[in-house]
N, C-alpha and C positions, 0 to 999 in steps of 0.2 A: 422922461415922459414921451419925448418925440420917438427916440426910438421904440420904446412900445406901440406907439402908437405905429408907426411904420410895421415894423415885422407884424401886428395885429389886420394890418391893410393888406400884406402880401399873403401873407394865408389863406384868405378865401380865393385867391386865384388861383396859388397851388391845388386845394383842395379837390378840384374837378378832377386832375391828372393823378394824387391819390388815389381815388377809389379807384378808379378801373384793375390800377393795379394791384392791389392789396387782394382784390375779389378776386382776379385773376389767378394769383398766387395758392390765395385758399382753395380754390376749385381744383386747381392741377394738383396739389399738396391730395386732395380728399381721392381723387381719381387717379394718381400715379404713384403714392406716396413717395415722390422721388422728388427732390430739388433744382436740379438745373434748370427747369424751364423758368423758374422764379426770379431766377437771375436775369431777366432780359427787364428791366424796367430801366425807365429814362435816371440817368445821371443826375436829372436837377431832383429827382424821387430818392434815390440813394444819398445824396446830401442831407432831405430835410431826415429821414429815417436813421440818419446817423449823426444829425444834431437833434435828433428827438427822443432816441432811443438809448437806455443806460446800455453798462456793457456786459454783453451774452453772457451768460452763466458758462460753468466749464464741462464740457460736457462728459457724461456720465462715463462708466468702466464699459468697456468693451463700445462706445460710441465715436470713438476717434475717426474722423471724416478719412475720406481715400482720398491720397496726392493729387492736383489737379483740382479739388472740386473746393467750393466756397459756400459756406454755411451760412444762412440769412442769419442776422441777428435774433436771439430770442427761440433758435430751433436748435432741436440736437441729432443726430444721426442714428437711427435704431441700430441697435449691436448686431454685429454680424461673428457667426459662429467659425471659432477655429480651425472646427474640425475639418478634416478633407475627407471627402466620401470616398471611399475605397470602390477599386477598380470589381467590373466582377468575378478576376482571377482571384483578388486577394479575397474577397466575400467568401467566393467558393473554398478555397482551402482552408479558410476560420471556419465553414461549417462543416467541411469534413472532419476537424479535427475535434470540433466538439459533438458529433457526432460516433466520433469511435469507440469501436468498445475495447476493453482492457482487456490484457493478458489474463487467462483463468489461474495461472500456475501451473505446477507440476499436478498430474494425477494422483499419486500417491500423498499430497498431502491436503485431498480434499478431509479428512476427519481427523486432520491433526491438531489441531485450534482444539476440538471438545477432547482429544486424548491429555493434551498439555496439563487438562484441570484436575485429572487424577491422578494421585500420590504413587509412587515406584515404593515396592516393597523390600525391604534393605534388613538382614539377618547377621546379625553379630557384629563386631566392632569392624571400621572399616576405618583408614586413613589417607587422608590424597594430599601430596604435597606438590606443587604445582611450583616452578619453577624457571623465569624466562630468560632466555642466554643470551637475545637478540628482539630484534624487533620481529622477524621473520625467524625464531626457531624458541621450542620451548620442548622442557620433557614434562613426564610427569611420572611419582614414582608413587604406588599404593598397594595397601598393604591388608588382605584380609584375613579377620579371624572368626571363623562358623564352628558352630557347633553341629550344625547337621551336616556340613560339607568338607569339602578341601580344605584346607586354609592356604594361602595364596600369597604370591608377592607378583606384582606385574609394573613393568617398566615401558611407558609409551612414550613417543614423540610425535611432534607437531613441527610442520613446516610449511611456511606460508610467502607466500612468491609476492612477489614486486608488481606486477599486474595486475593495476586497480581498474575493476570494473562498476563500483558502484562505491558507497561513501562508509560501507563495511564490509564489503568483498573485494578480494583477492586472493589470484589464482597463478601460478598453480597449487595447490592446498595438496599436503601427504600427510598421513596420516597410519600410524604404527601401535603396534603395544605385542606386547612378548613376555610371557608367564615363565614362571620356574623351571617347568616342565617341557619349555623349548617351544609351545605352540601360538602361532604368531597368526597374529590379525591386522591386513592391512588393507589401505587404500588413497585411489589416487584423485583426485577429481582438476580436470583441467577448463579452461573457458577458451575454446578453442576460437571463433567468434563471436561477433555480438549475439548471436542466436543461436549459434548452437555449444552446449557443453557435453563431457564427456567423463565416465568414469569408469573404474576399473578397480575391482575388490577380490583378493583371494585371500583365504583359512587353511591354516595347516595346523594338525593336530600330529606332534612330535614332528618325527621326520618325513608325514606321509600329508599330501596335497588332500584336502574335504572337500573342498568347493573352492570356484572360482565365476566370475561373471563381468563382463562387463556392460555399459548400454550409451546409445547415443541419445542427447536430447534435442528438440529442433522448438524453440519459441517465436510465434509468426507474433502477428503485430496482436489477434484475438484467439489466440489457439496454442497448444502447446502438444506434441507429436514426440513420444519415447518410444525404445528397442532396445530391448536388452535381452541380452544372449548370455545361459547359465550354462555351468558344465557339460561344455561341447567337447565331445571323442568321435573324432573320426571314425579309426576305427570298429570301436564298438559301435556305431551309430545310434547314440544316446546324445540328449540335450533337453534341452528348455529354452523356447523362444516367449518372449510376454510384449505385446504391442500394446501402447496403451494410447489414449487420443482423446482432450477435453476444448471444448472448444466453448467461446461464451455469445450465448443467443442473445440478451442484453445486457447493460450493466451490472443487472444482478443477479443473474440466470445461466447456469454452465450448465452444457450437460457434454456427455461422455461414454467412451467404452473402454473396456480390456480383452482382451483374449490372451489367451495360455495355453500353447500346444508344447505338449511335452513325448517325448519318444525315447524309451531303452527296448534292450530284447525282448520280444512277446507282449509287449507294451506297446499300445500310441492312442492317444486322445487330447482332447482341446475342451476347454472350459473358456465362457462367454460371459459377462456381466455388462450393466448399463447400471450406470452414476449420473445421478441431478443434483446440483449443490445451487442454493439460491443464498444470498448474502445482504441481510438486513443492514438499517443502522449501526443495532449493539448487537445482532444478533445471525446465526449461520445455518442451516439446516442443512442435512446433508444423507441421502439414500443410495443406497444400493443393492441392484436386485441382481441375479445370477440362476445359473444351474446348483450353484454348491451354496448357495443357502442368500440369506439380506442381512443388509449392515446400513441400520439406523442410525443418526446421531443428530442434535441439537445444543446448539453454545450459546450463551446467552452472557453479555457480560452488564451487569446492573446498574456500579458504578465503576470509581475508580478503585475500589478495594477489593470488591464481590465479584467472583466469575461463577457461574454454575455451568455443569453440561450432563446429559443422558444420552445414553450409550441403549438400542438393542441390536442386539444377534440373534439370529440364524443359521441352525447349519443343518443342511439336508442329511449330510453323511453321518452326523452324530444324531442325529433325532432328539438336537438339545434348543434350547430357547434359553436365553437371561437379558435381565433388565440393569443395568447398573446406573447408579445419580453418583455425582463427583461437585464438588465446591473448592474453589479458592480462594482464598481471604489473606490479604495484602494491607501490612500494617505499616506506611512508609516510616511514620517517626518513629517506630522501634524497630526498625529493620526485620521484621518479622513476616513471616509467610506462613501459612499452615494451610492444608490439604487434605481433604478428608471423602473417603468413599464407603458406598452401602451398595449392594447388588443383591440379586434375589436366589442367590444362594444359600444368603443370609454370609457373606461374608463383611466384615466391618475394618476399614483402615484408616489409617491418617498418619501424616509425616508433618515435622514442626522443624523450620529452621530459620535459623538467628544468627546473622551476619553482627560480629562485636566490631564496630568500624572503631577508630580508623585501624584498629588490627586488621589484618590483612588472615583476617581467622573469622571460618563460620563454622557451625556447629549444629547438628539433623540429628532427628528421633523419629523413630519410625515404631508403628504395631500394626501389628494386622490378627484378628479375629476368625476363625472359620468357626459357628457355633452349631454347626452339622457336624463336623467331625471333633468338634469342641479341642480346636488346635492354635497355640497360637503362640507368634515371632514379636519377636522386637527386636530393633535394631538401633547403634548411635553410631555416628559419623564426624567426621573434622576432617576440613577442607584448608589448608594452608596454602595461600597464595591464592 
């Protein structure tokens, strides 16, 4: 009882040297949200405040005080963020780089996406045996039998170089095949740099050179820049030069030219075209307009199973127009694909084929319809390996 009575005696004289301080505290606290100044109170005030006061809670994630500094009881330290603000070197090159726009690709393959959806017309039995000797060399040996044509046996090879430039190319890449009849179709494609590739293709029919061509490619960081040069004679002063040039206005926006100047004896003239290709979510449109006629085309893929694409042409020099619709239909659990086109010729095709896994064997049907000339092909195929 005495000592209650006692410590009950000392408190009101404490009491006066509390408040100043406490208010003190709160005010700088409201006005500085910072703590140090809190800390200047008398020694005999931090005694009663810590026999008066339970013990501080722990304080929160990301609240952990900075070294040096001492947290009043009862308070916690606002979090302070990890992040470190980047310099304005580093800003500036995160926003160039998300500001860049992509390589358009090659020219030539601005309408090959809506060509992919249409069916190849395949006549009389055909067989392809495929076979790999290495990892880098493979031949391949096929065998045709037509009834309105040749019938045929052709022997090709594949050879594929050690220089990996991407996570399914590698170069240098050659490429052969050579019919019964001695005529031989080759080509060489190399990745000369990271930007630029090159290639190089000749035909010979028997013993006697048809054609030959090569062309440089040059891919800038938004542009893509080819030349290719077709059977050049000196002498005769004949050739064919094709510049081609696509470059991309935004991320989804290409646009492009070509020119074709060609010259033999009594002969020379040049042909101009301009290409726009604009690239949706699912979907790709793609024009081309010229002296020698327009080349429409639109792809549209639906889902994962359904592709559609329309085809029109132009051509000035034939005074012809047609419209062609094309679909592909992709059945993954039964390894099934089929392909089917209509054009306003009124011709009708489609090709069906069926991979029997794990056989290392697929198997194609092909027909095609002309009902104008009321003619019409079928074709079956087997693909081993």
């Amino acid at each position: 009882m005495r000592e209650n009575k006692e410590n009950h005696n000392k408190f009101p004289l404490m009491f006066p040297q509390l408040v100043p301080a406490v208010c003190y505290c709160v005010i700088n606290q409201l006005l500085t949200q910072s703590f140090p100044l809190c800390l200047c109170v008398s020694v005999r005030m931090g005694s009663v405040l810590a026999a008066s006061s339970p013990n501080p809670p722990p304080p929160a994630s990301g609240g952990t005080p900075a070294p040096g500094l001492t947290v009043p009881p009862g308070f916690g330290m606002p979090p302070v963020s990890a992040v470190i603000p980047q310099t304005g070197e580093a800003s500036a090159q995160q926003q160039e780089s998300e500001n860049a726009l992509p390589n358009p690709g090659a020219f030539d393959e601005c309408h090959r996406k809506c060509k992919e959806v249409f069916p190849l017309q395949m006549e009389g039995v055909k067989l392809v045996v495929n076979k790999g000797l290495s990892n880098h060399f493979q031949v391949i040996h096929t065998v045709l039998l037509s009834t309105t044509g040749d019938s045929l046996y052709r022997f090709g090879a594949t050879y594929v170089g050690s220089k990996q430039t991407g996570p399914a190319e590698s170069f240098p890449v050659m490429v052969g095949d050579m019919d019964n009849s001695g005529s031989l179709n080759a080509q060489i494609i190399h990745q000369i740099t990271n930007r630029i590739r090159s290639k190089v293709a000749f035909q010979t029919q028997q013993q006697k050179f048809v054609n030959w061509q090569g062309d440089a490619e040059f891919r800038g960081e938004d542009f893509t820049a080819t030349v290719t040069l077709g059977n050049p004679d000196v002498l005769v002063g004949s050739g064919i030069v094709v510049a081609h040039y696509l470059q991309s206005i935004t991320p989804a926006l290409a646009l492009g030219g070509e020119l074709v100047y060609h010259r033999r004896p009594g002969e020379e003239g040049s042909v101009m075209s301009l290409v726009g290709r604009y690239t949706g979510n699912n979907y790709i449109a793609t024009l081309t307009l010229g002296s020698a006629g327009a080349h429409a085309s639109y792809y549209h893929k639906a889902n994962d199973q359904l592709q559609v694409g329309v085809e029109f042409e132009a051509s000035a020099r034939m005074q012809d127009t047609s419209v062609s619709f094309g679909y592909q239909l992709d059945v993954p659990k039964a390894n099934l694909q089929f392909k089917g086109s209509i054009d306003s010729n009124w011709i009708v095709g489609a090709t069906l084929e069926k991979k029997l896994l794990p056989l290392p064997l697929s198997l194609a049907l092909s027909g095609f319809l002309n009902h104008r000339k009321n003619k019409f092909q079928c074709g079956f195929g087997v693909t081993i390996g």
